[in-house]
Each structure stands twice: as C-alpha cells, then as structure tokens.
N, C-alpha and C positions, 0 to 999 in steps of 0.2 A: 625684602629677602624672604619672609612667610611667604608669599605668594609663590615667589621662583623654586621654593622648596615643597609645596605642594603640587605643584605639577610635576615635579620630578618624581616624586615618589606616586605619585598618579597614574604617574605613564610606565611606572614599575608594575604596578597594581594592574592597568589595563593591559600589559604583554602579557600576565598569566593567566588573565582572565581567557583571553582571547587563542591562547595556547590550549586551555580547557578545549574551549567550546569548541575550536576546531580540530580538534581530538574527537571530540565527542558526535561531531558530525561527521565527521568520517568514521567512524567507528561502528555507527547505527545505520549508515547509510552507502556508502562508496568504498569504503577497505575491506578486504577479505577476511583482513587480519588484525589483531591487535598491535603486533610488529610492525606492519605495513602504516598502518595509519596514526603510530606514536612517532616514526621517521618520517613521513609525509608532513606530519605535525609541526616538529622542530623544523627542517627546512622549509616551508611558510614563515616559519618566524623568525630564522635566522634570516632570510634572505630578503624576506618584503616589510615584515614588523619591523625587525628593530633599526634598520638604516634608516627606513621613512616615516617622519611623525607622520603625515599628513596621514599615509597608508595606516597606521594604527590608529589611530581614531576614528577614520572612517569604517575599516574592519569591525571595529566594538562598537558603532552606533546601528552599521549593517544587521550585526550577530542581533544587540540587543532588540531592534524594532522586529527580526525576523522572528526572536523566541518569542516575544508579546505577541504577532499574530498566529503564530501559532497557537501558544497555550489562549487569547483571548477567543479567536474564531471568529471574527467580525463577518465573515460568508455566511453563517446559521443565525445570523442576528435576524434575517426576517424571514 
C-alpha cells in the first residue's frame, strides 16, 4: 500500500510541477499575455495531464530533460 500511495501523491506533485513549467514556457516565450498563458495553462492540464497518466509523465520527463539541456548547454561543450 506505501508504494500505491506514493505514486499517487507523486503524480499530485508532477501535475503541478508541470502546470508550472508550462506556464512558464509560455509565458517567456509564446503568450502575449500573463492571462493568455495561465488559461492556455490550465487547459493543457485539464484536458491532456490529468485524464492521461501516460501524457503526464511523459510531459515532466519531456519538460525536465528539456530544462537540463538548456541550463547544461551540451552544444558549447566543444
């Protein structure tokens, strides 16, 4: 039962994370607005996060490996 209850609250954790981040990428990059891009926001996540695990987990590994190459830079490595 530990097990079944840390992925649930897991996957609690990973909708808001991923609520963030794509807030924040639309924000910095493709919404005009703050408005625009906190309801673009929520309907991503109401609509594709929270019906589909499969879609949210892949979503937070996408996000996460995307901000590692960004903040790492592996292009300037040589």
């Amino acid at each position: 039962m530990l097990v079944l209850d840390f992925w649930s609250d897991f996957g609690i954790i990973v909708d808001i994370l991923v609520f963030f981040v794509v807030y924040k990428l639309l924000r910095n990059s493709l919404a005009p607005s703050k408005t625009i891009a906190f309801i673009t926001s929520l309907v991503v996540v109401f609509l594709l996060v929270l019906p589909y695990e499969w879609f949210k987990y892949l979503l937070f590994v996408v996000l996460v490996l995307g901000a590692a190459w960004a903040k790492l830079e592996p292009g300037k490595w040589f």
